[in-house]
C-alpha positions in Angstrom: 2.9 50.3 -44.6 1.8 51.9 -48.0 -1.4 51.3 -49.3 -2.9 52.3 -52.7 -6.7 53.4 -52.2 -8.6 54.7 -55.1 -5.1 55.4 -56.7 -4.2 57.4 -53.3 -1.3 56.5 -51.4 -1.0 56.5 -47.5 0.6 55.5 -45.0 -0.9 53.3 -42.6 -0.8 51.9 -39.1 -1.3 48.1 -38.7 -3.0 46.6 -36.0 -5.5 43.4 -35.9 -8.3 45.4 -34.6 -9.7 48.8 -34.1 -12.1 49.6 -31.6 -13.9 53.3 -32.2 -16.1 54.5 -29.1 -15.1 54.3 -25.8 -18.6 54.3 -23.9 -19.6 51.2 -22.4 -20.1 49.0 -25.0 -16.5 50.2 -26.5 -15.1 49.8 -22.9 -16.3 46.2 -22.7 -15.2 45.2 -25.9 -11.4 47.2 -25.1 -11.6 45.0 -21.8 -11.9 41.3 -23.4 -9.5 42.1 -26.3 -7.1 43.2 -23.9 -7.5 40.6 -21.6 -7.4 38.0 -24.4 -3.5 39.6 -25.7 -5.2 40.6 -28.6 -3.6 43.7 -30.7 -6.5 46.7 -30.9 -6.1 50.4 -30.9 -9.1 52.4 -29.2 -10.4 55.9 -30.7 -12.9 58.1 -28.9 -14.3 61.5 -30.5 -15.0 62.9 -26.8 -12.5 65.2 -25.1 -12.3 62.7 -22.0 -13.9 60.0 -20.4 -17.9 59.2 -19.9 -19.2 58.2 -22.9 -22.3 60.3 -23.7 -23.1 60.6 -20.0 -20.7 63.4 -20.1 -22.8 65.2 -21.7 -26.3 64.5 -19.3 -27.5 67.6 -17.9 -26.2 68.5 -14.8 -29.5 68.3 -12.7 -29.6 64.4 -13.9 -28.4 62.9 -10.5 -27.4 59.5 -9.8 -30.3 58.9 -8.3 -33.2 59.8 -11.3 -30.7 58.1 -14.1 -31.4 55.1 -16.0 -29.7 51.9 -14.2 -25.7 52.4 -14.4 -24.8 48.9 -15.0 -20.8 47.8 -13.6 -18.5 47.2 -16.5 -16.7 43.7 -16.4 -13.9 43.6 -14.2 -14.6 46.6 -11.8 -17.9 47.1 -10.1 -19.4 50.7 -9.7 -19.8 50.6 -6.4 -22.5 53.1 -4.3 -21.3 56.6 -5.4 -23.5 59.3 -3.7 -26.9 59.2 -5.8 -27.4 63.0 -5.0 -24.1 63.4 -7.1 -24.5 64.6 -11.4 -24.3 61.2 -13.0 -22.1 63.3 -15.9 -19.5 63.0 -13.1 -20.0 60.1 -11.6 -20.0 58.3 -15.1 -17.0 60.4 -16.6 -14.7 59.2 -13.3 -15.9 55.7 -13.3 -14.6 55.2 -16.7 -12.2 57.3 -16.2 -10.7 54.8 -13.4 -11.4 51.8 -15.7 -9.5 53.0 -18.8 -6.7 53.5 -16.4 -6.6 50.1 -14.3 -6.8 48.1 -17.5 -4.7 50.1 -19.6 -6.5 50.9 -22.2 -5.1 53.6 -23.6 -7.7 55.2 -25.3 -6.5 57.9 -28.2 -9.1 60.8 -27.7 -10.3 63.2 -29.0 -10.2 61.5 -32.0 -12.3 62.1 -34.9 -12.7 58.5 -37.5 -14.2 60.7 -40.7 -14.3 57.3 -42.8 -13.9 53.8 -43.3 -13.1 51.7 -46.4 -12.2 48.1 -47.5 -9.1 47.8 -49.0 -7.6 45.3 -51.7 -6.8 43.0 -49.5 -9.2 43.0 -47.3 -8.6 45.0 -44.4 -10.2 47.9 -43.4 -8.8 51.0 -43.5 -9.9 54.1 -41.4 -9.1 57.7 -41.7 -8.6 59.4 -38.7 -7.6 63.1 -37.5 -4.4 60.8 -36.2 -3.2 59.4 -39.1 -4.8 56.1 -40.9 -5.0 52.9 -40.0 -5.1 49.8 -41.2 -6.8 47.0 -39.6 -8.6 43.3 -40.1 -11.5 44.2 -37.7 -13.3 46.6 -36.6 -15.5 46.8 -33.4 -17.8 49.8 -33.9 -19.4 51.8 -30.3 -19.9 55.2 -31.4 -23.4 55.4 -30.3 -26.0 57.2 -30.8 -25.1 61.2 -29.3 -23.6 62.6 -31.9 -26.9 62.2 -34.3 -30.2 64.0 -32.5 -33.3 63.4 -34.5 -35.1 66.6 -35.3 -38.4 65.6 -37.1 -40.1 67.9 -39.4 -43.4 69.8 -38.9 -45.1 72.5 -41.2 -44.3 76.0 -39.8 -41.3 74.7 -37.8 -39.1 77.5 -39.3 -41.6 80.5 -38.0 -41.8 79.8 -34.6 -40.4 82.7 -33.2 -39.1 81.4 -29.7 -36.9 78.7 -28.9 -36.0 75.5 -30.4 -33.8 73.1 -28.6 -33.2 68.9 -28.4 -32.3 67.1 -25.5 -28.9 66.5 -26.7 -28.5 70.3 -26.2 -31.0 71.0 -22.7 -28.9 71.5 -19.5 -31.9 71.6 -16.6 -34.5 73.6 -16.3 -33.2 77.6 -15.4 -33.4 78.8 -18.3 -37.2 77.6 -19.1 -38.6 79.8 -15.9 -41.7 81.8 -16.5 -41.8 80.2 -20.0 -44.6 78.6 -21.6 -42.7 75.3 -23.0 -44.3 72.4 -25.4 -42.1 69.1 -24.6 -42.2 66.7 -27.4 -41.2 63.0 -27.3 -42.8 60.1 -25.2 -38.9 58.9 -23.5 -37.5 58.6 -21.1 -35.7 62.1 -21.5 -38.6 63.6 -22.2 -40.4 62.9 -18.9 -37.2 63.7 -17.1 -36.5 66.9 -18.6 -40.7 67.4 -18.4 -40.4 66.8 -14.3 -38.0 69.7 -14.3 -39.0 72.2 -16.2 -42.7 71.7 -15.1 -41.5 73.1 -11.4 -40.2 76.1 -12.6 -42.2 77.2 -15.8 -45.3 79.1 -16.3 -47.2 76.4 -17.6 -46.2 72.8 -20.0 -47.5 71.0 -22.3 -46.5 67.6 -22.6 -47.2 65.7 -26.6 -46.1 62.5 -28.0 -46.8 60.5 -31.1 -48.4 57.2 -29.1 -49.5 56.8 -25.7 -47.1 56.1 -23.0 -47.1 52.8 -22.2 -46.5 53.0 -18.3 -44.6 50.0 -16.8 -44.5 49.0 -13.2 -40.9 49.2 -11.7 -38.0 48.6 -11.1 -36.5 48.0 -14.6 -35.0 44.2 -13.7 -33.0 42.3 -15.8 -35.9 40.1 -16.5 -37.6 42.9 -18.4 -34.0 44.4 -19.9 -33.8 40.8 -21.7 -36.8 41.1 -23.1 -36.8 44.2 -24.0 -33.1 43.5 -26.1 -35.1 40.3 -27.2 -37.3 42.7 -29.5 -34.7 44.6 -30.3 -32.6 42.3 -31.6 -35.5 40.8 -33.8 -35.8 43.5 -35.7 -32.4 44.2 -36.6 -32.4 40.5 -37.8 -34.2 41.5 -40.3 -32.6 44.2 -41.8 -35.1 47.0 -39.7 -34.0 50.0 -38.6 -34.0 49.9 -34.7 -36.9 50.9 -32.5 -37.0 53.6 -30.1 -35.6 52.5 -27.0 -39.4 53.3 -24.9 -41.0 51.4 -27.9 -39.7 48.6 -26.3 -39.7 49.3 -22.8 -42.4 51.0 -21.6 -42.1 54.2 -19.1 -41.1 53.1 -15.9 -43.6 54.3 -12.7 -41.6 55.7 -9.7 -43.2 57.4 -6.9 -42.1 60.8 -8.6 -43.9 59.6 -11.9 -46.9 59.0 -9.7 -47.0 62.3 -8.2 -46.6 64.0 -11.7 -49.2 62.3 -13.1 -51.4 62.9 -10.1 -50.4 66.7 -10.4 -51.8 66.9 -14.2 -48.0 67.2 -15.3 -47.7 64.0 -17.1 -51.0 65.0 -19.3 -50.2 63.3 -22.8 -51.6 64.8 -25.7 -51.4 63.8 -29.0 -49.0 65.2 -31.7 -50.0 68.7 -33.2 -50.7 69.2 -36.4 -48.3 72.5 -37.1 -46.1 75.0 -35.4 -47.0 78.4 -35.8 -44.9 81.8 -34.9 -46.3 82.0 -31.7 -47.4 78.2 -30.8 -48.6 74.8 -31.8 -52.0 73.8 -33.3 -53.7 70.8 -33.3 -56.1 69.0 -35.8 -59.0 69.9 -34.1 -58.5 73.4 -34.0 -56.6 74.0 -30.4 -53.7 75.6 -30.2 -51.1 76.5 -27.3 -49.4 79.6 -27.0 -45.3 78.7 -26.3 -42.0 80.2 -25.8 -40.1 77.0 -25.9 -40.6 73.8 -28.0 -38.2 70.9 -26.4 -37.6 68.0 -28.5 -37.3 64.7 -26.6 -37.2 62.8 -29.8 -34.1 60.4 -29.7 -31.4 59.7 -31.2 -30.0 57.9 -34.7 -27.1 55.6 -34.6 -23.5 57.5 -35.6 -22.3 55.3 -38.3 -21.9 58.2 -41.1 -18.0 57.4 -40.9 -19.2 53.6 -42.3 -21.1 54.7 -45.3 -18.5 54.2 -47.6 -18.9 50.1 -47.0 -22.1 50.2 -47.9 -23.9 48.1 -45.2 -27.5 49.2 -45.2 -29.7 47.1 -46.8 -33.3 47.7 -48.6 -35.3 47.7 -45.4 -32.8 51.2 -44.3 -31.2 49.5 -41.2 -28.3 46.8 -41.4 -28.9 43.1 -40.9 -27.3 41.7 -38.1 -25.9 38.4 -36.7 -25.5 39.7 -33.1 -22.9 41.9 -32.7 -21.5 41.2 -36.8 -22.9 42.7 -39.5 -24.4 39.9 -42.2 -22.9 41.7 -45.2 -19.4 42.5 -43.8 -18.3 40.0 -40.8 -14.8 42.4 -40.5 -17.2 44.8 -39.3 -19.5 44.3 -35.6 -21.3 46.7 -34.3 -21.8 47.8 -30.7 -24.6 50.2 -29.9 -26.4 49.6 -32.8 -29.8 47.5 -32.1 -30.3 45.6 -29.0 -26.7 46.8 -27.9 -27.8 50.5 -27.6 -28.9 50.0 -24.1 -26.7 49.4 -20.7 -28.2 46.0 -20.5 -27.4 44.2 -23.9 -23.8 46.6 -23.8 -21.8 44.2 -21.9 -22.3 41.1 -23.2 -22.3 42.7 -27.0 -19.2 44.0 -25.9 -17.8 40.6 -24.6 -19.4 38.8 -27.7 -17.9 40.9 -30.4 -14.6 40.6 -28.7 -14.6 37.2 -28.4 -16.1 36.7 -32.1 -13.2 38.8 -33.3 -10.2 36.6 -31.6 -11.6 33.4 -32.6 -11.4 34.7 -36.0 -8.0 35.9 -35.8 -6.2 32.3 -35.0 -8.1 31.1 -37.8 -5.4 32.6 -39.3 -7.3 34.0 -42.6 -9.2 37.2 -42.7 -12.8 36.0 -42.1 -15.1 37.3 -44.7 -12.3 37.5 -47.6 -13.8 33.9 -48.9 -16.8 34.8 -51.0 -15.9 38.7 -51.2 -12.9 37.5 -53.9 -13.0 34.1 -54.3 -10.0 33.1 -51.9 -8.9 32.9 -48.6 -6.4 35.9 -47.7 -4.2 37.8 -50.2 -1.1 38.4 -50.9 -0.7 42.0 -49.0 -2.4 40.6 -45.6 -0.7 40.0 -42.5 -1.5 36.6 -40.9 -2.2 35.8 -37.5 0.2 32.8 -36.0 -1.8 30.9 -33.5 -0.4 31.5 -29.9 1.2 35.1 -31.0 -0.4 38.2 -30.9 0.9 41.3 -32.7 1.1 44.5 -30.4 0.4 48.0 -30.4 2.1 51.0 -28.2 -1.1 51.8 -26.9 -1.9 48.0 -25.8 0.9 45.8 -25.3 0.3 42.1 -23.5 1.8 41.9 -20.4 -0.7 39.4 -19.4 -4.4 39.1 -18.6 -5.7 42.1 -16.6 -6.9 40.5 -13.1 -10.2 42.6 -12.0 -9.3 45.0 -8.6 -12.5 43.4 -7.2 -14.3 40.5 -7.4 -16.6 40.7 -9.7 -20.2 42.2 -8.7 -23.5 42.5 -9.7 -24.3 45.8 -8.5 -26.4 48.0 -10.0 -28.0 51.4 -9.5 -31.9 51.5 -10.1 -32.8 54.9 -11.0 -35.9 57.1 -9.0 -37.3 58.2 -12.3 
């Protein structure tokens, strides 16, 4: 189909919905819509399977990660916690994009995403465009590491590095290494390197907030509760720990026993050689680690325009207020394994609904009328198809459905 974007022509694919991210809140989401017959296309920027536990450092095992939580349909199971949870992670998805035919397009970059005349979306991709009614957004947060500024940051004459970019502790032996950020990947990363270099420093912007274990689904709720509240009104979301406290594992214990986990508060400046503080101490390093989080990927949606005045986008659970094409997964209380599921499910669901209403849902208000005269509509009981996801029926689960769930050591 042709379409006639700021006087551009292009070619476009059709399809009712396009999902982009394939990490667990993208899998989830893929699952229900294909379950449901629905017609989606899937895009994923990574080279293969995992989501952005690919990328975890290989000295993360199994056994020190955050809770894995099963995807619907096909439980984890008890994979050897000794094992890289990269791998793990990357073959456990692996295994579901395959049993529920998925058919993922990857690696697939979306660069941008724009309404057009008659309402649909259309989104430019290093395949070609498409064109669709909904989108279901999971891109996460990986691609965007926040790098805060301090004065003198650009002298320091050793190394700089984030967590998105730290792969264990070798090459921090003998060094004198300042780890900033109060998460969870901090302390992790801290643990490590603390047994191998000559001496840390460990420096955060509050206090930790030190939470008595295991992270249970009572405290997951509550933690996507606040989460979810802030996002409601148009807030940008919290840091994950900001909301769920530092979990204490015997390991914790011990580190803090040992004078490892000694917080101190956030210098004042970097210098070539070190960091100083406000009261005049200062701390000779070779490394400065940033542990400082990540911002939500969603420079590919800027062109429609969905921040508000507060900087983050209002939400009605998974759908954004301003747009209801567009829901995002991921974003807000859906960031985390425990809200991923269910967002996924929810935005799914929300999505089909709207479909056998037969109109695009939104299009009242944004022109005056309901539909136009270049959109496709949806007969109730039929379902169009891609090549990627034709129906062949609802995909029964290879298990029965479990709640297994891996509770990490640190």
């Amino acid at each position: 189909m042709t379409y006639d974007v700021d006087g551009t022509a292009a070619e476009s694919q059709a399809v009712d919905v396009a999902v982009v991210g394939a990490g667990q809140a993208g899998l989830s989401a893929g699952y229900q819509l294909r379950r449901d017959g629905v017609d989606f296309v899937m895009f994923d920027h990574a080279p293969r399977p995992g989501g952005a536990w690919q990328y975890r450092w290989p000295t993360l095992t199994l056994g020190k990660a955050h809770r894995i939580a099963d995807l619907p349909g096909m439980p984890l199971g008890t994979p050897d916690p000794a094992r890289p949870a990269s791998e793990v992670v990357s073959e456990y998805f692996g295994r579901y994009e395959r049993e529920f035919g998925l058919g993922v397009r990857r690696p697939v970059d979306v660069s941008s995403v724009r309404g057009l005349p008659d309402g649909r979306l259309l989104l430019t991709t290093s395949e070609g465009d498409y064109a669709a009614r909904y989108l279901i957004n999971a891109t996460g947060t990986w691609e965007k590491p926040f790098w805060p500024r301090y004065a003198g940051m650009e002298t320091f004459r050793g190394r700089q590095l984030h967590t998105h970019e730290y792969r264990g502790p070798d090459g921090f032996a003998g060094r004198r290494v300042v780890v900033v950020g109060g998460g969870a990947s901090g302390v992790q990363a801290l643990l490590e390197i603390a047994g191998v270099a000559a001496e840390t420093r460990w420096v955060t912007r509050r206090p930790p907030e030190w939470v008595e274990g295991p992270f249970d689904e009572e405290l997951g709720r509550a933690a996507v509760a606040k989460v979810d509240e802030r996002v409601r009104r148009g807030l940008p979301p919290g840091s994950v720990v900001s909301v769920t406290g530092l979990i204490l594992t015997d390991e914790v214990r011990a580190a803090r026993a040992a004078g490892v986990l000694h917080r101190l508060p956030m210098f004042e400046r970097i210098t070539p050689s070190g960091v100083v503080w406000a009261d005049g101490s200062s701390f000779e390093a070779d490394v400065i680690l940033w542990a400082t989080g990540f911002r939500a990927s969603l420079g590919h949606l800027a062109p429609l325009g969905l921040r508000g005045p507060g900087g983050g986008i209002v939400m009605d659970g998974t759908r954004v207020a301003a747009d209801p094409r567009v829901h995002l997964l991921g974003y807000g209380p859906s960031a985390s394994t425990i809200g991923a599921n269910r967002a996924g499910r929810s935005a799914a669901r929300a999505v089909r609904r709207a479909l056998r209403g037969g109109a695009l849902e939104g299009q009242e208000g944004r022109d005056g009328r309901r539909g136009s005269a270049g959109e496709v509509r949806h007969t109730p009981g039929q379902t169009g198809r891609t090549a990627t996801n034709p129906s062949d029926g609802r995909p029964e689960p290879p298990h029965r459905r479990q709640r297994g769930e891996i509770t990490p050591a640190a």
